[in-house]
C-alpha positions as CSV (number, residue, x, y, z in Angstrom):
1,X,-13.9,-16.5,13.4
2,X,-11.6,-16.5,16.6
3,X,-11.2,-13.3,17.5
4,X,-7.6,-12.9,18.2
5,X,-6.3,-9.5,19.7
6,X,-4.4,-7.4,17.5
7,X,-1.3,-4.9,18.7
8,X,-1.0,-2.2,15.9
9,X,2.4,-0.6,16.2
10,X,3.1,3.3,14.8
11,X,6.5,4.4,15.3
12,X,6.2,8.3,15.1
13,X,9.2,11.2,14.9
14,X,8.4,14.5,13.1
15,X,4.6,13.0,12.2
16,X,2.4,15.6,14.0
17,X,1.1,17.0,10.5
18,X,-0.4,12.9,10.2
19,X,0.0,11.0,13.0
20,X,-3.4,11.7,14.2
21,X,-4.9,10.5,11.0
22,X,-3.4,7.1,11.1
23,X,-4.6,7.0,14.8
24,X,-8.4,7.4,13.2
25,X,-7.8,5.0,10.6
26,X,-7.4,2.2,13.6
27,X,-10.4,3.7,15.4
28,X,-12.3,3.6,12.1
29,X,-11.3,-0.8,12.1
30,X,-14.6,-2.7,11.7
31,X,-12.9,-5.0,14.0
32,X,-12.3,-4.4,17.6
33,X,-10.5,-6.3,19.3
34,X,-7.1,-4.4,19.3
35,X,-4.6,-2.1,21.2
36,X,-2.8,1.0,19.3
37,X,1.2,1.2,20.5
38,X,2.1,4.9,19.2
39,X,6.1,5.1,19.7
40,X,7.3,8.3,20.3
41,X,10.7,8.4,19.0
42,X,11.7,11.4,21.1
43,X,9.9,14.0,18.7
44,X,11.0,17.7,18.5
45,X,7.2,18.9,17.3
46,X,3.6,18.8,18.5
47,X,3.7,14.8,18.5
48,X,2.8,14.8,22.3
49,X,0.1,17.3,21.8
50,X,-1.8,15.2,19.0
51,X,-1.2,12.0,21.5
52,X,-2.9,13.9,24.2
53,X,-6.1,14.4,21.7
54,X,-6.8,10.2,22.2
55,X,-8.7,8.7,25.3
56,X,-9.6,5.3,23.8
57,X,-8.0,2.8,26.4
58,X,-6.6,0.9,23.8
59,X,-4.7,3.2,22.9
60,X,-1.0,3.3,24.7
61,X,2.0,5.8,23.8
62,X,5.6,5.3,24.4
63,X,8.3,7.7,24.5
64,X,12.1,7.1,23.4
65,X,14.5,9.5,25.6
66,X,16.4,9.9,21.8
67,X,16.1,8.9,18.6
68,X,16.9,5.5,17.8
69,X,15.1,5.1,14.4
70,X,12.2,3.6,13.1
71,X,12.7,-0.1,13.3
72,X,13.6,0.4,17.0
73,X,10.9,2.0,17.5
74,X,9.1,-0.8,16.1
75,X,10.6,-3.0,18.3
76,X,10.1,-1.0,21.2
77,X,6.0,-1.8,20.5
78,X,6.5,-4.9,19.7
79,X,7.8,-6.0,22.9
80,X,5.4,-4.1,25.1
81,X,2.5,-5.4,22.8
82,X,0.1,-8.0,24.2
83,X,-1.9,-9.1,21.0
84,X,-1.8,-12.5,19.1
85,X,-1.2,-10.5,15.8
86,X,0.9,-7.8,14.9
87,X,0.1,-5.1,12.8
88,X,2.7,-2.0,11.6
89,X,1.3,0.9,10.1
90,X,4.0,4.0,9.4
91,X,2.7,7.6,11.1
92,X,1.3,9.2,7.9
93,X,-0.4,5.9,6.1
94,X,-3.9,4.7,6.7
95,X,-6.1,1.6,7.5
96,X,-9.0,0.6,5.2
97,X,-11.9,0.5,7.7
98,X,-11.8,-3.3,6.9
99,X,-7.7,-4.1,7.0
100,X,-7.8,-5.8,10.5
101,X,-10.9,-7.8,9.7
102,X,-9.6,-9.1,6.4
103,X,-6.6,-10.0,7.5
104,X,-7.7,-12.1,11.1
105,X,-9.9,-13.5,9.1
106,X,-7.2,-15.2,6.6
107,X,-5.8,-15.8,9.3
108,X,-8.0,-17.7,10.8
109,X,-8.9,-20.1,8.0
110,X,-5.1,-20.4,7.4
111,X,-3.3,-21.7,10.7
112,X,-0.3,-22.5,8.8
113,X,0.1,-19.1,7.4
114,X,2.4,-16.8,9.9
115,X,2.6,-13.2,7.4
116,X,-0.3,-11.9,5.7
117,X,0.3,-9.2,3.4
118,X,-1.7,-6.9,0.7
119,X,-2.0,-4.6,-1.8
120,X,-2.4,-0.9,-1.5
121,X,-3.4,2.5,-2.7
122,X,-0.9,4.7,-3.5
123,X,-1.9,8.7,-2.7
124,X,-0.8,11.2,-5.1
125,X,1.7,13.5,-3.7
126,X,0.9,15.7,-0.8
127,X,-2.7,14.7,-1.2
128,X,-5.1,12.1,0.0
129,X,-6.2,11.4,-3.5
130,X,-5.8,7.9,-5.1
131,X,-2.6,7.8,-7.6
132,X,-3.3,4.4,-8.5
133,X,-3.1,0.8,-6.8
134,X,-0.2,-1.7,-6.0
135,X,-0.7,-5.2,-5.9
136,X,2.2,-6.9,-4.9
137,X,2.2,-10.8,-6.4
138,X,-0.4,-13.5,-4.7
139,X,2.4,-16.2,-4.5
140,X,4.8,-13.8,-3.2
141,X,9.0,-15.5,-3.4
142,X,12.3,-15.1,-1.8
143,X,13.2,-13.5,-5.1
144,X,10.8,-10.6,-5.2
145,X,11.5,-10.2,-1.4
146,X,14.9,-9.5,-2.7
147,X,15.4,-8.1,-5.3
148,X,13.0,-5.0,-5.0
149,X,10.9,-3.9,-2.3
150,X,7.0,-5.5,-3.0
151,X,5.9,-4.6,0.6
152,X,5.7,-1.5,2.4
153,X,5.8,-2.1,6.9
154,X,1.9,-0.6,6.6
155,X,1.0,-3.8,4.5
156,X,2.3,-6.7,6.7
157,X,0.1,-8.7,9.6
158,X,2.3,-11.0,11.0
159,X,1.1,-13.5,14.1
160,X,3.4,-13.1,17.3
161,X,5.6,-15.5,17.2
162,X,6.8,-14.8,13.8
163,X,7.1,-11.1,14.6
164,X,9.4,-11.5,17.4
165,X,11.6,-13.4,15.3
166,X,12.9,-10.2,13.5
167,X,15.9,-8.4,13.9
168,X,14.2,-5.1,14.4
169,X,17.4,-3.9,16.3
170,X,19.8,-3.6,13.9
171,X,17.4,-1.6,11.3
172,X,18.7,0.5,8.8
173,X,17.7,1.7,5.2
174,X,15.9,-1.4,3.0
175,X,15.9,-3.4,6.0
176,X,12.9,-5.1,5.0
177,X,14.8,-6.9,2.4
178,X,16.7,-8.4,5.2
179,X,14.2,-8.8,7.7
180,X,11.0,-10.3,5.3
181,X,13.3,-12.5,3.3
182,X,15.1,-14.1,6.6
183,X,11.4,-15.0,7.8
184,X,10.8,-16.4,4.4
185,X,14.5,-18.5,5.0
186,X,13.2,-19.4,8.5
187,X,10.1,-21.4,6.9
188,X,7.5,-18.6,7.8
189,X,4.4,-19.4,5.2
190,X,3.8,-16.1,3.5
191,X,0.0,-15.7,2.3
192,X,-1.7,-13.1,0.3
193,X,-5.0,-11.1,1.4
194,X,-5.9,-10.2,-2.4
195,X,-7.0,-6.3,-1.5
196,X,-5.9,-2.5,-1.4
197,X,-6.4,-2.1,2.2
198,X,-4.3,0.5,3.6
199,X,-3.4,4.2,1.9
200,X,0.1,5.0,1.5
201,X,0.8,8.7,1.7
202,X,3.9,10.6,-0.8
203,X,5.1,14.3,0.1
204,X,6.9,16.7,-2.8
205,X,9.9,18.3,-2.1
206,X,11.2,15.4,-0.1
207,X,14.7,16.0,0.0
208,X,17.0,12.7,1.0
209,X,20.1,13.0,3.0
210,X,23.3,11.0,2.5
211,X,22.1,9.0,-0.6
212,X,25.1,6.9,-0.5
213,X,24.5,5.4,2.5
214,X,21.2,4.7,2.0
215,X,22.0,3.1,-0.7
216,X,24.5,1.3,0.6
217,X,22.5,0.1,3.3
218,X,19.9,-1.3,0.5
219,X,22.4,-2.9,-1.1
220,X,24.2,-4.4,2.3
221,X,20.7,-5.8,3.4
222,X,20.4,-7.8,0.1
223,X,23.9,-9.3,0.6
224,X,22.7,-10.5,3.8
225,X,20.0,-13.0,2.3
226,X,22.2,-13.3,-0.6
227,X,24.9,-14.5,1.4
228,X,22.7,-17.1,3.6
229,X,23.4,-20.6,3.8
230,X,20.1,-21.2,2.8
231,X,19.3,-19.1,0.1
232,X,18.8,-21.2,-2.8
233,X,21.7,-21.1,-5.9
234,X,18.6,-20.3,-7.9
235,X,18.0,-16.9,-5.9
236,X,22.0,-16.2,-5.6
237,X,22.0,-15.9,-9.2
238,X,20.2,-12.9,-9.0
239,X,22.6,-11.0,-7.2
240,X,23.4,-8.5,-10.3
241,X,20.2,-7.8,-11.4
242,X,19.2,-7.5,-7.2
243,X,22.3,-4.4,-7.2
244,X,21.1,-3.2,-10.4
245,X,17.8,-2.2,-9.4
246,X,18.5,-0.4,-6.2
247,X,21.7,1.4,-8.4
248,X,19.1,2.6,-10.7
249,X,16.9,3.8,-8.5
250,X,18.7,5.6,-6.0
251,X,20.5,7.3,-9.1
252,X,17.1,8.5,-10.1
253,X,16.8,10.1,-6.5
254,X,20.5,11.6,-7.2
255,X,19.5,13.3,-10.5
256,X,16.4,14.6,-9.4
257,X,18.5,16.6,-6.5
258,X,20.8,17.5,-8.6
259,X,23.2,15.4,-7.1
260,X,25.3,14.8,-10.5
261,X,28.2,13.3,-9.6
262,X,26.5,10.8,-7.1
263,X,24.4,9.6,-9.4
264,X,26.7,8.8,-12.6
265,X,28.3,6.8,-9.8
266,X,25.5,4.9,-9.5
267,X,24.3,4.4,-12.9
268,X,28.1,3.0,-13.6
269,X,27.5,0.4,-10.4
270,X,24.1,-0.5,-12.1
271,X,25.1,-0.6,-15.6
272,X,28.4,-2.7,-15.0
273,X,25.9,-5.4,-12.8
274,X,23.4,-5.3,-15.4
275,X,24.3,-4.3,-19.3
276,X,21.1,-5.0,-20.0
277,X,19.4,-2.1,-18.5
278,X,20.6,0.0,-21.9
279,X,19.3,-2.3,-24.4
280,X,16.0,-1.6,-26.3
281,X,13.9,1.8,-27.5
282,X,12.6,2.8,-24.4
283,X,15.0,0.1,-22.5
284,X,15.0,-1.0,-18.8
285,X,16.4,2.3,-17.5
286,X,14.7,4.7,-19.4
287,X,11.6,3.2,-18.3
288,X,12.2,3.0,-14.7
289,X,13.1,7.2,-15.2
290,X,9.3,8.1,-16.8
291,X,7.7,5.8,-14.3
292,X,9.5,8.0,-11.1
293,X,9.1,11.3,-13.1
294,X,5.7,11.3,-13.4
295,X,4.7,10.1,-9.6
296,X,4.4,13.1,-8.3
297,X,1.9,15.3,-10.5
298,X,3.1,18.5,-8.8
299,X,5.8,18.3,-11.2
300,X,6.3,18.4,-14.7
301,X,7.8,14.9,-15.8
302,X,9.0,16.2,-18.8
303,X,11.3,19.0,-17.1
304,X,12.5,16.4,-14.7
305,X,13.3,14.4,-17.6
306,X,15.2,16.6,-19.1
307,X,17.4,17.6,-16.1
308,X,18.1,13.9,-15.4
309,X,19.3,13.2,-19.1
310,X,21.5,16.0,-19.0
311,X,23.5,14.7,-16.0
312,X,24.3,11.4,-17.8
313,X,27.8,10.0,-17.8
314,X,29.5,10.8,-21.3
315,X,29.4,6.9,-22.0
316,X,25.6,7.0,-22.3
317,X,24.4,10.3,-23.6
318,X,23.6,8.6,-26.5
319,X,20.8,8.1,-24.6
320,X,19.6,11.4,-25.3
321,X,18.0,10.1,-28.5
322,X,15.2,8.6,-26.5
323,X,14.4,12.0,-24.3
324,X,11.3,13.2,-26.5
325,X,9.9,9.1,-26.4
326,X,10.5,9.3,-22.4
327,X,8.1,12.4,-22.5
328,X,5.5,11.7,-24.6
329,X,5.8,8.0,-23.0
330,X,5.2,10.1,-20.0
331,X,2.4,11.6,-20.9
332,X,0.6,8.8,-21.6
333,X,0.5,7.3,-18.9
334,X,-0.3,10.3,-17.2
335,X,-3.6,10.0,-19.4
336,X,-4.5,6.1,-18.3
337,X,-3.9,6.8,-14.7
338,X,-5.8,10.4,-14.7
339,X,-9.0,8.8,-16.9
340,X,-8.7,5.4,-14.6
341,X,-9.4,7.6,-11.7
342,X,-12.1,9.8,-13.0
343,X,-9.6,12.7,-14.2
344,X,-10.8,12.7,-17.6
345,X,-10.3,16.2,-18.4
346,X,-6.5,15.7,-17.1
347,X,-6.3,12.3,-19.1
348,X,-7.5,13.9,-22.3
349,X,-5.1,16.5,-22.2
350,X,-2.4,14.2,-21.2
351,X,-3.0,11.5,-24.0
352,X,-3.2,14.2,-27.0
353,X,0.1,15.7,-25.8
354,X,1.2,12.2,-25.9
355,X,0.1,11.8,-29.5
356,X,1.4,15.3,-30.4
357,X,4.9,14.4,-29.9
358,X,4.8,11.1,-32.0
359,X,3.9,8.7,-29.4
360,X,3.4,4.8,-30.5
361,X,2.5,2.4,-27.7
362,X,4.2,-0.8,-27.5
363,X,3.4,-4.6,-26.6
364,X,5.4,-4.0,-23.1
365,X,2.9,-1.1,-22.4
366,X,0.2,-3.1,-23.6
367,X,1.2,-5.6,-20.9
368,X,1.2,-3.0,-18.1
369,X,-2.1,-1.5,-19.4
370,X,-3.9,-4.7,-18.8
371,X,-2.0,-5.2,-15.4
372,X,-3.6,-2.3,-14.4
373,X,-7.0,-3.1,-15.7
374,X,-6.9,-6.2,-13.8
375,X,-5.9,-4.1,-10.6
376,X,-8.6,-1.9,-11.0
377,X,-10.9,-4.6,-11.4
378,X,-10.0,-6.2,-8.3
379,X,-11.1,-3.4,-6.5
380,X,-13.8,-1.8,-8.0
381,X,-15.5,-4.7,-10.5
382,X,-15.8,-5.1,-13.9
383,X,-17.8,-2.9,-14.8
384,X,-15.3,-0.2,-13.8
385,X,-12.6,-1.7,-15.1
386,X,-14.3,-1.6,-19.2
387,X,-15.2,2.1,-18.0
388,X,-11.9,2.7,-18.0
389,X,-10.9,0.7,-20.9
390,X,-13.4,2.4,-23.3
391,X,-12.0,5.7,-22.2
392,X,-8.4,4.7,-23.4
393,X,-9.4,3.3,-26.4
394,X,-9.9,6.3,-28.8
395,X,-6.1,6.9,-27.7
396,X,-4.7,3.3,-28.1
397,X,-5.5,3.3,-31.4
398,X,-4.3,6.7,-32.4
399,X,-1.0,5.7,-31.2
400,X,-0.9,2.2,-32.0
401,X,-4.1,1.1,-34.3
402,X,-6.7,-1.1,-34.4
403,X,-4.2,-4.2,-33.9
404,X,-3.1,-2.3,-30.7
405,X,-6.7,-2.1,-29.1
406,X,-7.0,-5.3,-29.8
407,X,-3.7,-6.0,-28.5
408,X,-5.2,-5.0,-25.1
409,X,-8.8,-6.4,-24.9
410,X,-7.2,-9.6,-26.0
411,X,-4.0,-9.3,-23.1
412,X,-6.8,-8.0,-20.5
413,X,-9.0,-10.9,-21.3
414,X,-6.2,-13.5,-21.4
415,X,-4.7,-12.5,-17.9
416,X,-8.1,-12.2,-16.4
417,X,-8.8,-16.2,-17.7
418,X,-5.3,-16.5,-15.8
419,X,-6.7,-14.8,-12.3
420,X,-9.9,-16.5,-12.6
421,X,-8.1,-19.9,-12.5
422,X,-5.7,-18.7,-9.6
423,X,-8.8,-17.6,-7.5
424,X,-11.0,-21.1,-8.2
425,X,-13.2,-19.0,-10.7
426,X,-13.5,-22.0,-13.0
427,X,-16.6,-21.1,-14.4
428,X,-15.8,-17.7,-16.0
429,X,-13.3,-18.5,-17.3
430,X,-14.6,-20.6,-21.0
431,X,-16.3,-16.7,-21.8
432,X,-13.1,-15.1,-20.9
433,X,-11.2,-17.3,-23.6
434,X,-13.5,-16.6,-26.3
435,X,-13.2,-12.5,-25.7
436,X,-9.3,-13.4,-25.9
437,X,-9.4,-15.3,-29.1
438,X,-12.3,-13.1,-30.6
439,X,-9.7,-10.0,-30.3
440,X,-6.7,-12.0,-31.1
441,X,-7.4,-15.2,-32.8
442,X,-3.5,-16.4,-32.1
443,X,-4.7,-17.4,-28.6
444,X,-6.5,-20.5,-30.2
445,X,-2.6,-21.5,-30.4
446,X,-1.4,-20.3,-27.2
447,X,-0.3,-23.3,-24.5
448,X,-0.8,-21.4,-21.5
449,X,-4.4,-19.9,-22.5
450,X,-5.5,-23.7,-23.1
451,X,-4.0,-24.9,-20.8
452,X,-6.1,-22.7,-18.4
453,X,-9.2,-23.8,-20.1
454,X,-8.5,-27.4,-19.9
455,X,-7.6,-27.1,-16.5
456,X,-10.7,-24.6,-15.6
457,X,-13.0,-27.5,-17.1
458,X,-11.3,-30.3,-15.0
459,X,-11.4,-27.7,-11.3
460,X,-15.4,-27.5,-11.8
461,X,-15.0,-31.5,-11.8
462,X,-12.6,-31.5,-9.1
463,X,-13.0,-28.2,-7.5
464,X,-9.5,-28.3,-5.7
465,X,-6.7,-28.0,-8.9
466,X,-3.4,-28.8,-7.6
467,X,-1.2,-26.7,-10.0
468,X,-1.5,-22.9,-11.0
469,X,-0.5,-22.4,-15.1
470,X,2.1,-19.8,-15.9
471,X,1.6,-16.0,-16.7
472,X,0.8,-15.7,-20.2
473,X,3.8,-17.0,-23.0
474,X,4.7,-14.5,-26.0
């Protein structure tokens, strides 16, 4: 493996209480060959002092005069930066010990490949526990670069040339829509290092200012690839549903400060580009509100639940009729994510509150169950991954029945035949079948499952198949 020098760039303002753990999570890199760019952007706290703690040589620190933003800041590194590679890691995440290493490594075996990116841990709130992990997709498109935010700046390794062809000047709020999805436009190969190897780090009570604008500037930075010559009709399409999902998000934020008015503005914008979002018992929105409720175990989902509904617009408090499913949906995943991370006495309680107030899990959280199984798997092995399994079990089927634990051993098993095929593990993959069709027997039927196996039998001929199947059909 070459080894090519890496420039790691922090932009820092107000990140004394962290900043000097992400410094230790780049002297902690197996690899070595890199330089650490901290940029001061003119701090009012102890940043200096925690800089001053740090006499590795590779380590150099620039000061802004005044604040100019995070993205300038970025840039600021970037063009004092010497390395072959670039690396960004914000001023309260964390490095795996192995980030750098995986990633100059893909690189190396992958000249043609100009941004590397991967998956992640999330921290729970104000803690440096694990929450759970993101995996953003291994084929990564110009459509998920815009029309939700898949990659954080700590996840991205780009190689120089590609990294000096961003905009970083002009950075505002969601400006990696803009500035990711351009690169993608400019013909930059995108390739996927399939690991959690950075922490990303949440704080409670965050309060955001001028939530308008910010979401405005989400929404202007989508328009901007939208709106490119080059972004394909297939991708302009999306437009709606692109607005739609910041609208609902940012009106979540809104409601959860309280900020009534604000957010029944946004709710309108995202309802009148996407109708859709209504439809269904939980439907899209409703969903997305339990998910952001319960990040943050500090507080009680249900209560923040409750103050959102209240502040919808007249036109939808039908809605209303789904708050006590929101909870107890709530609660239930509480209980997967708490047992999946060794919680148990947490996920217990969670999952019979869950089942107290009537929940019945559905084939949509089926789906995400397994996705996360699959996750977890990833990281940690199989072995961990039916640990986890076998402790949701007892509560699948008390809210759903034998038919919905078999629901999820057959969907686990049937997207794990689907990874093994994407990652060349052709030989698995007959045994993973059979667990699919032993706990659902309609997989003998399914095209896409055979389909795998067909193609699974003729890649340990061939070793090298030239085209990936499609997720799972209904």
């Amino acid at each position: 493996m070459k080894h090519l020098k890496v420039s790691i760039i922090i932009p820092t303002y107000r990140g004394s209480d962290h900043l000097g753990e992400a410094i230790q999570s780049v002297l902690d890199q197996l690899y070595p060959d890199w330089e650490l760019l901290v940029v001061d952007d003119c701090s009012p706290d102890q940043t200096s002092e925690v800089l001053k703690e740090y006499s590795d040589p590779r380590i150099r620190t620039i000061r802004h005069e005044q604040n100019l933003g995070s993205d300038i800041a970025r840039n600021t590194g970037l063009k004092a930066s010497t390395g072959e590679i670039i690396a960004f890691l914000d001023q309260d995440d964390l490095f795996h010990p192995e980030k750098l290493q995986a990633h100059v490594a893909f690189l190396d075996r992958h000249p043609d490949i100009g941004f590397t990116y991967n998956g992640r841990f999330e921290l729970n709130y104000s803690s440096k526990s694990v929450r759970e992990i993101w995996r953003p997709p291994y084929a990564i498109t110009l459509q998920d670069l815009v029309l939700w935010f898949p990659l954080s700046p700590s996840d991205v390794v780009l190689r120089r040339e590609w990294a000096l062809q961003m905009d970083l000047i002009g950075g505002s709020r969601g400006a990696e829509i803009f500035h990711f999805g351009r690169l993608y436009l400019d013909g930059c190969k995108f390739g996927c290092v399939d690991r959690a190897l950075n922490y990303r780090r949440y704080h409670s009570g965050r309060v955001i200012k001028d939530l308008t604008g910010s979401c405005e500037s989400e929404i202007h930075n989508q328009v901007r690839i939208f709106t490119d010559p080059r972004c394909p009709a297939e991708v302009k399409a999306l437009r709606n549903i692109g607005h739609a999902n910041i609208y609902q998000y940012w009106a979540f934020l809104a409601f959860a400060q309280g900020e009534t008015t604000i957010g029944q503005e946004f709710i309108r914008n995202a309802i009148r580009y996407k109708p859709s979002i209504l439809k269904g018992t939980p439907g899209e929105l409703v969903d997305l509100l339990v998910i952001n409720c319960i990040a943050d175990e500090n507080l009680d989902h249900a209560a923040q639940l409750q103050k959102i509904f209240a502040q919808f617009p007249q036109e939808i408090a039908w809605l209303s009729q789904q708050l006590e499913g929101a909870i107890a949906q709530g609660y239930f995943l509480k209980g997967a994510r708490a047992t999946m991370w060794d919680r148990n006495e947490d996920g217990n309680k969670y999952f019979e509150e869950a089942i107290r107030l009537g929940f019945r899990i559905d084939k949509t959280l089926i789906t995400q169950l397994a996705s996360k199984l699959l996750d977890y798997e990833a990281e940690f092995g199989e072995d961990s991954a039916k640990k986890a399994l076998q402790a949701w079990t007892p509560f699948v089927e008390q809210s759903g029945g034998k038919t919905s634990v078999r629901g999820l051993n057959g969907t686990y098993a049937a997207n794990r035949a689907f990874q093994n095929y994407r990652m060349g593990e052709f030989g698995d993959i007959p045994g993973t079948v059979m667990r699919a069709v032993a706990s659902d027997p309609r997989y003998l039927t399914n095209r896409g499952v055979l389909s795998v196996l067909l193609r699974s039998t003729v890649g340990q001929w061939a070793k090298n198949p030239k085209v990936a199947p499609g997720p799972v059909p209904d």
